[in-house]
Backbone as CSV, one residue per row, in Angstrom:
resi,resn,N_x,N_y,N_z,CA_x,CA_y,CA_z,C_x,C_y,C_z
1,UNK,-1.832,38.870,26.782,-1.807,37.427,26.809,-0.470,36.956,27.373
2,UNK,-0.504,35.938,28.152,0.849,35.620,28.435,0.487,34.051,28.600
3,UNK,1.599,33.602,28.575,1.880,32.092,28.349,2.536,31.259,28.965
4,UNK,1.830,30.170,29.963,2.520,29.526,30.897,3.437,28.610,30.844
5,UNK,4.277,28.255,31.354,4.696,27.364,31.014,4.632,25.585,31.610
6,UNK,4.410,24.693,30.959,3.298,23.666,31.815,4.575,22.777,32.276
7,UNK,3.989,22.229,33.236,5.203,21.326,34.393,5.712,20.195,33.609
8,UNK,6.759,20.324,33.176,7.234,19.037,32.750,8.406,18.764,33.197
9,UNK,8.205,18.744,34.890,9.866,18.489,35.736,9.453,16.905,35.700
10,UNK,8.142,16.487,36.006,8.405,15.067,35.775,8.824,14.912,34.519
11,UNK,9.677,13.280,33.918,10.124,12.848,32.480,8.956,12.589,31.906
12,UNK,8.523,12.799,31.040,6.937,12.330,29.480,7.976,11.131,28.836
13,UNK,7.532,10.372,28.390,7.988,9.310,26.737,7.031,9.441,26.259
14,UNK,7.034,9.983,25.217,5.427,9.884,24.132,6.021,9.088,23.022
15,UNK,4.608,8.592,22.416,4.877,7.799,20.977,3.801,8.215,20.358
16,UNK,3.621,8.209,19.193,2.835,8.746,18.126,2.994,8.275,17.138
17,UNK,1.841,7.389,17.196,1.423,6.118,15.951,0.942,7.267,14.608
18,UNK,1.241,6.487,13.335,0.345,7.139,12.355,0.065,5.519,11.592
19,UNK,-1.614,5.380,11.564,-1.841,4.139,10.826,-2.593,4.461,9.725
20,UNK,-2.423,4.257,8.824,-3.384,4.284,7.337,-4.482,3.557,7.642
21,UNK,-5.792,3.434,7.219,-6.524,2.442,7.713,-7.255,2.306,6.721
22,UNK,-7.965,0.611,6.188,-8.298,0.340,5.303,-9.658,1.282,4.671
23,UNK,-9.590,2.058,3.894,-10.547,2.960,2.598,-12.394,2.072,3.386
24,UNK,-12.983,2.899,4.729,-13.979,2.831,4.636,-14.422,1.909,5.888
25,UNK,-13.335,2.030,6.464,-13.338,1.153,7.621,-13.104,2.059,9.103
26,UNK,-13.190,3.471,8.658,-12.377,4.544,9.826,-13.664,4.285,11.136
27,UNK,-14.388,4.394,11.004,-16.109,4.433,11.506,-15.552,3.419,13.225
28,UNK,-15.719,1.999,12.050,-15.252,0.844,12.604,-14.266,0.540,13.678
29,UNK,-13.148,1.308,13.214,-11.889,1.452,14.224,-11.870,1.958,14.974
30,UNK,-12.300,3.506,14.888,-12.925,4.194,15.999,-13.484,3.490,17.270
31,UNK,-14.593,3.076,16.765,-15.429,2.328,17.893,-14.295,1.226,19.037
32,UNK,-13.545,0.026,17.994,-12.784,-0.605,18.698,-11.375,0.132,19.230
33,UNK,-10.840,0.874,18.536,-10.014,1.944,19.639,-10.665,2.144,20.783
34,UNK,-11.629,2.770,21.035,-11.899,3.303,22.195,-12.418,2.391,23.406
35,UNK,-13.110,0.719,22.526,-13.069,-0.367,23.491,-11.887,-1.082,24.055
36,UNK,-10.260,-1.113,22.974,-9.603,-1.527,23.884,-8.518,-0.543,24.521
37,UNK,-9.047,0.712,24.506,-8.140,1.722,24.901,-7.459,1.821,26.614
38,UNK,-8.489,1.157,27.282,-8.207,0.888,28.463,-7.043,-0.176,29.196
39,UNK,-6.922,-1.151,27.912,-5.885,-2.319,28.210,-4.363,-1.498,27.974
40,UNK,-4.164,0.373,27.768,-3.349,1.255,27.630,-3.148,1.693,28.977
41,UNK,-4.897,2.664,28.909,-4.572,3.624,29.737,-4.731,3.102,31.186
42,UNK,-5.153,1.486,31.742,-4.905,1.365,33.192,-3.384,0.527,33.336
43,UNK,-2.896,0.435,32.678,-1.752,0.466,32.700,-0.770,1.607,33.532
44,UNK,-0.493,1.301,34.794,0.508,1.738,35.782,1.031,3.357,35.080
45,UNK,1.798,3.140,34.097,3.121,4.059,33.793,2.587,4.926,32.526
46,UNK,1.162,4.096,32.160,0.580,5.706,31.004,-0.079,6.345,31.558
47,UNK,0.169,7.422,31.030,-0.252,9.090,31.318,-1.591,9.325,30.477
48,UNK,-1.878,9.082,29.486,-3.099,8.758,28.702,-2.617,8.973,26.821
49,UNK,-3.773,8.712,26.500,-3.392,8.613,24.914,-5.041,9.409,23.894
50,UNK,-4.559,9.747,23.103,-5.557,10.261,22.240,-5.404,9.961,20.749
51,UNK,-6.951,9.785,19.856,-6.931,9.170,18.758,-7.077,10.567,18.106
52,UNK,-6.678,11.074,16.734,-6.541,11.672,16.193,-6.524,11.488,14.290
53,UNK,-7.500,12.346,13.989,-8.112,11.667,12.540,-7.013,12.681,11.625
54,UNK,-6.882,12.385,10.327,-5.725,13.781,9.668,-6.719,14.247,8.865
55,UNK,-6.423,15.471,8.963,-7.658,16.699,8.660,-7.116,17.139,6.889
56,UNK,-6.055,16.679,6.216,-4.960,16.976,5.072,-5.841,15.970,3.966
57,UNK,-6.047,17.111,2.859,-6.671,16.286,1.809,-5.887,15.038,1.632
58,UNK,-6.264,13.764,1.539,-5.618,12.390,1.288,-5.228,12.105,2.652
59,UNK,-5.606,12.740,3.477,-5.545,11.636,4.710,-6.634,11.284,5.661
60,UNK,-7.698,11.005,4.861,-8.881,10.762,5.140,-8.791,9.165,6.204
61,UNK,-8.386,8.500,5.942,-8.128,7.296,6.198,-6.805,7.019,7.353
62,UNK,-6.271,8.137,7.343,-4.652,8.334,8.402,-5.254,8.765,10.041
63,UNK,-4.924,8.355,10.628,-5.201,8.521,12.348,-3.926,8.448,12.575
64,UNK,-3.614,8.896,13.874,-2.550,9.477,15.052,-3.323,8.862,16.010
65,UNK,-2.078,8.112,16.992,-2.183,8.336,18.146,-1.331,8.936,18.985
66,UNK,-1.689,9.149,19.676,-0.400,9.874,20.981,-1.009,9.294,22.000
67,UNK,0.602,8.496,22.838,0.316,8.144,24.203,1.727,8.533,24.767
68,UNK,1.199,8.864,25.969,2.366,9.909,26.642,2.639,8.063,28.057
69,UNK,3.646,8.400,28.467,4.512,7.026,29.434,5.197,7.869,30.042
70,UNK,5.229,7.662,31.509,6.201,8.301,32.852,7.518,7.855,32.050
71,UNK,7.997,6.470,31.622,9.527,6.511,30.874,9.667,5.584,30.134
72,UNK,10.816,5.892,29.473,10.209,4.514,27.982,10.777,3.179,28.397
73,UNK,11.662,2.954,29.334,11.402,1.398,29.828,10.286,1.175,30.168
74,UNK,9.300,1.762,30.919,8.253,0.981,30.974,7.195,0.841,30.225
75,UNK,7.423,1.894,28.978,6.742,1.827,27.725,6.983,0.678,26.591
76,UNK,8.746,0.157,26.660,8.809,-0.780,26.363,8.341,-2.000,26.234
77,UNK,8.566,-2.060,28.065,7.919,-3.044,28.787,6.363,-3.472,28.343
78,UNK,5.853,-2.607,28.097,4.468,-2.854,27.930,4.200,-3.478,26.567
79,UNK,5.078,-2.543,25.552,5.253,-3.024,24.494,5.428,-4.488,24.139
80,UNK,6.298,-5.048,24.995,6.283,-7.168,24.659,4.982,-7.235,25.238
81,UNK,4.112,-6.980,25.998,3.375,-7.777,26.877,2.478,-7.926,26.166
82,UNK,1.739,-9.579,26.798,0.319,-9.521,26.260,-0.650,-9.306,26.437
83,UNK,-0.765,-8.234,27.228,-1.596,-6.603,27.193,-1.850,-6.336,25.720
84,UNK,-0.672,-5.675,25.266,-0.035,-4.906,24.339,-0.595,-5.729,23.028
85,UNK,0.076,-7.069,22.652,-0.481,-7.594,21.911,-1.904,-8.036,21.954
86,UNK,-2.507,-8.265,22.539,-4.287,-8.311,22.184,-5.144,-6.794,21.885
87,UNK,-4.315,-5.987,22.071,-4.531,-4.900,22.275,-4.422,-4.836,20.401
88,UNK,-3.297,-4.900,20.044,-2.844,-4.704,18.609,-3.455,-5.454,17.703
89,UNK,-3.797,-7.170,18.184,-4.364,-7.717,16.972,-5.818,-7.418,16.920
90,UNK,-6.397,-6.495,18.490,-7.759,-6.134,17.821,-8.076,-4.643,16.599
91,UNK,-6.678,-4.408,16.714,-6.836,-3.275,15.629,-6.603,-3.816,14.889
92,UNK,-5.297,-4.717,14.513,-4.751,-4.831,13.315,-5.503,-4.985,11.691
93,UNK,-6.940,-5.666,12.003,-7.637,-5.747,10.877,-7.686,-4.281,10.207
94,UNK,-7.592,-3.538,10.575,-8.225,-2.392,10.477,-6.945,-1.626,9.729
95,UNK,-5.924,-1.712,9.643,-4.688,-1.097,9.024,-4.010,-2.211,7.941
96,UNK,-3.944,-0.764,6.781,-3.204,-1.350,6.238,-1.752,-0.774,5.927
97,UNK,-1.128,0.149,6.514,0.036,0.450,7.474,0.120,1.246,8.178
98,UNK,1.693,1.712,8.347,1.761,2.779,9.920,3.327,2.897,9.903
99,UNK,3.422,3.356,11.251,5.091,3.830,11.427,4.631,4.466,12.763
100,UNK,6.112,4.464,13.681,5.817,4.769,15.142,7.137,5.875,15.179
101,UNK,6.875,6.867,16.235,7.896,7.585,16.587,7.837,7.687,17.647
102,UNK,9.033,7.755,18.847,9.211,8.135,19.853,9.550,9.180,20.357
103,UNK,9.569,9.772,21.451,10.297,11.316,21.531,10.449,11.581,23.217
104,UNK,11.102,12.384,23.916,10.814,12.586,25.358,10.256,14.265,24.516
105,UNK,9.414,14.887,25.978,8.732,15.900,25.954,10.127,16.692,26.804
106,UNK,10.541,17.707,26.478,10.905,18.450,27.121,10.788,19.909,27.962
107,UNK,9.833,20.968,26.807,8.869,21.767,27.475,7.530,21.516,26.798
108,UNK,6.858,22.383,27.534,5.500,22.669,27.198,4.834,24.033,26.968
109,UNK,4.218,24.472,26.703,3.601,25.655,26.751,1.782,25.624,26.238
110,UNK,1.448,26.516,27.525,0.197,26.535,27.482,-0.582,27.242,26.906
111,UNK,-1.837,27.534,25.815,-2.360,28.616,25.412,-2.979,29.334,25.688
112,UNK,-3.612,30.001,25.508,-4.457,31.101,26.032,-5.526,31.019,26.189
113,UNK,-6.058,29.398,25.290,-7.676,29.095,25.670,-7.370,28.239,26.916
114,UNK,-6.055,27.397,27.335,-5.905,26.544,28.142,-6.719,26.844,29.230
């Protein structure tokens, strides 16, 4: 087995949402994630994003997102816009909290099912 190593000479900005979401409502969110997911991903400077459920007893109700950005000014950027916000208040019903992290990607590595 050997292990590649994946191109990350271009810069990544990723962020990775974690939202609690209201006890019974996951179904629901789902669906509207993925309707306004596009007011993200045709956005110029994202790379794409994925929803992610937590598999950890008691986090039945916890989702991840990850969205990867060519650089975080223009992740910023997107961030004031009102893109961004219609984007948020169609989730917002749906959480009842969260927390955001940022990070640059620096390597990668590929697996063996890759």
């Amino acid at each position: 087995m050997s292990t590649e190593e994946s191109d990350v000479s271009q810069p990544v900005f990723r962020v990775m949402l974690r939202m609690q979401i209201k006890p019974g409502m996951g179904a629901e969110f789902e669906r509207v994630w993925k309707e306004v997911g596009e007011s993200v991903t045709s956005h110029p400077a994202n790379i794409g994003q994925w929803l992610s459920r937590g598999a950890e007893q008691g986090e039945e109700d916890v989702y991840y997102i990850v969205s990867d950005w060519v650089d975080e000014p223009q992740f910023r950027a997107f961030e004031t816009s009102d893109r961004h916000l219609a984007h948020r208040t169609r989730l917002h019903p749906y959480r009842s909290g969260g927390s955001m992290t940022t990070m640059h990607v620096v390597a990668g590595l590929a697996g063996a099912a890759a």
